[in-house]
N, C-alpha and C positions, 0 to 999 in steps of 0.2 A: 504494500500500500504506500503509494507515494503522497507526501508531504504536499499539502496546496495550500497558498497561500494568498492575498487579497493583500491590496493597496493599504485600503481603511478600511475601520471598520463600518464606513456607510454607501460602501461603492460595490458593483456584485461584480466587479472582474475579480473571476478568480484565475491563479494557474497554478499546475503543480511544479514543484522546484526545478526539475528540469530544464520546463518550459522558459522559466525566469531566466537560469542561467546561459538560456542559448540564446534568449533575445539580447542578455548583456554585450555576448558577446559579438554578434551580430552588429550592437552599434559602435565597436571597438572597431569594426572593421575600417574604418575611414582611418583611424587612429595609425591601426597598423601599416597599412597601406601606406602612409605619410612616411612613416619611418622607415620602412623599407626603402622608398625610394630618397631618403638621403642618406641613411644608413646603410643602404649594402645589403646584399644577401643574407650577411649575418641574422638579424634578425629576425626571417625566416625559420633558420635553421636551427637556433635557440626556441623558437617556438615549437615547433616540433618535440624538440629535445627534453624542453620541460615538461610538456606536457605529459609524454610517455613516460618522465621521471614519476612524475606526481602520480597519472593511475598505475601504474605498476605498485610504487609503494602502498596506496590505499589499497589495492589488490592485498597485496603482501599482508599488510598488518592485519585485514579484515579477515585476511584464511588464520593467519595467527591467531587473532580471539574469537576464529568460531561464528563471523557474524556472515547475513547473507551477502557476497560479494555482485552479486546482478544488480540488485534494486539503488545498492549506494552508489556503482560506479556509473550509471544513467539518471542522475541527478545532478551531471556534469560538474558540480563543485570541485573537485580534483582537478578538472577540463580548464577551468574557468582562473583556479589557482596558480596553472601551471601557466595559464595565457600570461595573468598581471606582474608575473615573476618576470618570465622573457621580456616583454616589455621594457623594465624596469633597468635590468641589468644589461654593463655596453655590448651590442651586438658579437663580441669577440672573443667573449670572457672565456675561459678553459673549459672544456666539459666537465669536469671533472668537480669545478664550484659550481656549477648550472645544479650535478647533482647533487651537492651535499646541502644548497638551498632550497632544490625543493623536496628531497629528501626530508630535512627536517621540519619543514612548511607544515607536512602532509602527516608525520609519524608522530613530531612531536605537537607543533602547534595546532594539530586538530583531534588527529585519531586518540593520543594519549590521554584530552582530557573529555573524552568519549565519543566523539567523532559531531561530524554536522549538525546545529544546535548546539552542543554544548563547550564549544571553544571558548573562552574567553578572548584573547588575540586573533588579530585577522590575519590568518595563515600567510599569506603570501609578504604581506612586511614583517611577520617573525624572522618569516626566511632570506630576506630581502636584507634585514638588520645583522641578523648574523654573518654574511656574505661579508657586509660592508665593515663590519667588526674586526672580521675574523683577515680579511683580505683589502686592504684599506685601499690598500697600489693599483690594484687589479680592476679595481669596480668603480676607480675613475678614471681607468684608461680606455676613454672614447675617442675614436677616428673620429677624422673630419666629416664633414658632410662631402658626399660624393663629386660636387664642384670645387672640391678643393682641394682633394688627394694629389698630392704628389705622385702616388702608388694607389690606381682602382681596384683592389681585387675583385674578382669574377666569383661567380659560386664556387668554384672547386678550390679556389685561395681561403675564402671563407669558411668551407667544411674541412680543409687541410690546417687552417692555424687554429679552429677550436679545440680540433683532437689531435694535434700535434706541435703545437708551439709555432709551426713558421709555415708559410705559402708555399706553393707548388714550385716557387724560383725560389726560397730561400730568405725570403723576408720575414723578419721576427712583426712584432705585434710594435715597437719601438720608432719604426722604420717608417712603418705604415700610418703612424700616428702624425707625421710630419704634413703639411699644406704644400701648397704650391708656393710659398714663398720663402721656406726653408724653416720655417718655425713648427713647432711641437703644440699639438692641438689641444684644447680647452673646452670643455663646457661653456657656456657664457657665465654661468654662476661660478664657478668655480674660475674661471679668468679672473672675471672681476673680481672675484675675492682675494686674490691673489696681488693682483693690482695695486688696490686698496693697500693692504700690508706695506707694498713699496714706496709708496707714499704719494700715488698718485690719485686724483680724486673722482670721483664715480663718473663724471664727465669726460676726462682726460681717457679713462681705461676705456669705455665706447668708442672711444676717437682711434685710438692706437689699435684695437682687436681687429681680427680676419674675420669678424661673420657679422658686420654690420651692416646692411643695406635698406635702406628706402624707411619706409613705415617700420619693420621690422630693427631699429637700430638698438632698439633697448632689448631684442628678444636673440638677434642672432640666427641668419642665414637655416632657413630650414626648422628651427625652434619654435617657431612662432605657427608655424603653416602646422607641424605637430599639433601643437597644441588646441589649434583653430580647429582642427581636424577632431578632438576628443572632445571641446565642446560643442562640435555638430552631432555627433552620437550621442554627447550624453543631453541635448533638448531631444533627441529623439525619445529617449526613455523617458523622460520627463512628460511628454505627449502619449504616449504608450500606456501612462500610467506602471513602468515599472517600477520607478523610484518616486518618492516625492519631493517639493522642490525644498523642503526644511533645511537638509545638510547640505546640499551642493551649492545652493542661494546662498546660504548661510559661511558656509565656508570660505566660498569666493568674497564673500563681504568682508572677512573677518581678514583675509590677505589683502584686501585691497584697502580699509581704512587704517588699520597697521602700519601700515608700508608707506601709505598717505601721508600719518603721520610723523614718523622717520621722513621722511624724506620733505617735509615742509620745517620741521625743525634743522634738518643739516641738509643740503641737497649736495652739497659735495663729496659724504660718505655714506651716505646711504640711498639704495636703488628708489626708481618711479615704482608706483604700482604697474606701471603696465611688464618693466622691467620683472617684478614679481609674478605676474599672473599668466605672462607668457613663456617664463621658463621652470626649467626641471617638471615633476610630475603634479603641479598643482591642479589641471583639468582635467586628467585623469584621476587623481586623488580624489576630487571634489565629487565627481559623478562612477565613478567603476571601485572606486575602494575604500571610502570611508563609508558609502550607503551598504555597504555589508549589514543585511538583517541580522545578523546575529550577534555581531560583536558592537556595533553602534547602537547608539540609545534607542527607546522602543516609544516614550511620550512625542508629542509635538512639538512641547517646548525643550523638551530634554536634547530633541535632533535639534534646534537652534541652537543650543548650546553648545552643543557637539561638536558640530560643523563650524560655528563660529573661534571653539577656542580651539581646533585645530589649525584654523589659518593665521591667528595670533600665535602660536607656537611657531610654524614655519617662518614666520617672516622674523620670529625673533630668532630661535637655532640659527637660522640662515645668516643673519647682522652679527650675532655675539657670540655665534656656538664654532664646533671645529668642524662642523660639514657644511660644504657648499650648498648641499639641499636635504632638506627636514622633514618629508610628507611622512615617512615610513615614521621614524621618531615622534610626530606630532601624532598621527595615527595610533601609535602602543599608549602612547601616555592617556591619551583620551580612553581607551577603552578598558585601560585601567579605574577612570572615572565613573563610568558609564553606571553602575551599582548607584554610586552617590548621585548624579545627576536623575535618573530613574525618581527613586525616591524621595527627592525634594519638586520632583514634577509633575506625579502624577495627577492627575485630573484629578476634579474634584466627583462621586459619583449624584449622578441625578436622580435628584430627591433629597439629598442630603445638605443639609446647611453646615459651613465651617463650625469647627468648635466653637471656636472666639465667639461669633453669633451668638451661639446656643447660650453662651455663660450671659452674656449680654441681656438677653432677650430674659432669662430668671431673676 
């Protein structure tokens, strides 16, 4: 018997889990598609990779405790885990870390504390944060976007340096990471953060980087089109009625007056909002992995909050913390709340008048 679930509780769209998680992904697919084509085959191939990581261990641990392995593993959640993993991680990353994050996305951050429903953490940035933890070097080592390599691998350069360290001609991951103008490629977060340290000022570091053009100056050649791209999938779900718009609205809000404010108090060290909402995983964050049913709050106002102090954590990690980008960390922190936000939110039930009233009214 599979799990169905409804929007609200005054709307009669139902679907069962499944159904949910293939329409997520489905609106991912713009997402994907974006990054693919300034990333490289790579990300293909990582997606694949994870994902057969993820059902195979949900496989694995579910014959381990004896549970039925059919009905869990087409509820796509494994599917859907293994997608926001690839995504996340740079298209080139070792197979070898592809499996030990979602390996433990799926064994630990879900199955161990009883499988779908009952995680507390949203599997895919457990596994996301441990990577990044565990392999610091690795998981900020992203190629250029595909108009700027020095060096294009092809798919077979791509499925050759994941599971073997170097290209079909011999080029390490190092190599490949270079631009067409001899410099060593950056994230735009992670530039500018860098920048900044050397004393130059959040204006200057846009001026001097390789991925600034046009509209896109504060996002970064291909970042910004990403991004644009996840949030056209995610107003599709929002239309769909698969998510509602409490966390994603909310979250984006909470990056954008944050950041706002940082940056109208110093505008020379600290980024625009747009700088913030068009880079790293915030639009994906906002619509494909903080509205996790499960691990995100479950009242109305509770998802306000949710969503809201998620993107005030991001925008702060990201100014004062030691990573260039904070979704995955702002995402743990929150869902460690989530208990406490719950119960200072629930509705109130109808028919019932608050305490306070009651004593009042005697």
């Amino acid at each position: 018997m599979k799990l169905r679930v409804s929007s609200s509780p005054h709307q009669r769209i139902t679907r069962d889990t499944g159904a949910v998680m293939r329409l997520v992904m489905y609106a991912a697919i713009p997402g994907l598609l974006a990054q693919a084509w300034f990333f490289g085959w790579g990300v293909l191939i990582q997606l694949v990779l994870a994902i057969t990581i993820c059902v195979a261990s949900e496989a694995l641990i579910l014959t381990v405790r004896k549970k039925p392995v059919y009905f869990a593993l087409t509820d796509y959640s494994a599917v859907l885990t293994g997608w926001l993993i690839a995504v996340s991680i740079p298209p080139l990353l070792p197979w070898w870390m592809t499996f030990i994050g979602c390996a433990f996305a799926i064994i630990v951050a879900k199955q161990l504390y009883g499988g779908l429903g009952f995680n507390l953490f949203n599997p895919a940035m457990v596994g996301y944060v441990v990577l990044l933890i565990s392999f610091p070097a690795a998981m900020t080592q992203w190629t250029p976007t595909t108009s700027q390599n020095m060096i294009q691998p092809d798919f077979a350069d791509a499925l050759h340096i994941i599971f073997t360290g170097f290209t079909v001609s011999g080029h390490d991951i190092e190599q490949l990471r270079f631009t067409v103008d001899g410099t060593t490629s950056a994230t735009p977060l992670d530039y500018v953060k860098t920048a900044l340290t050397q004393g130059n000022t959040y204006s200057e570091s846009l001026a001097h980087s390789t991925f600034s053009g046009g509209f896109f100056d504060a996002a970064g050649a291909g970042w910004g089109w990403v991004s644009l791209a996840y949030l056209a999938g995610g107003l599709v779900l929002l239309q769909q009625r698969v998510i509602s718009w409490h966390i994603p609205m909310s979250l984006l809000g909470g990056v954008f007056v944050t950041s706002l404010i940082l940056h109208m108090t110093n505008g020379d060290i600290f980024g625009s909002p747009l700088f913030h909402l068009l880079n790293g995983a915030v639009m994906i964050g906002a619509f494909f992995i903080a509205t996790d049913p499960v691990s995100a709050s479950t009242t109305p106002k509770g998802r306000i909050i949710f969503g809201a102090a998620i993107g005030f954590w991001v925008v702060i990690i990201r100014v004062f913390g030691g990573y260039p980008d904070a979704l995955a960390f702002s995402v743990l922190i929150l869902n460690m709340a989530v208990p406490l936000i719950d119960y200072y939110t629930q509705p109130r039930t109808y028919g019932h008048r608050a305490k306070r009233q009651s004593v009042e009214q005697k």
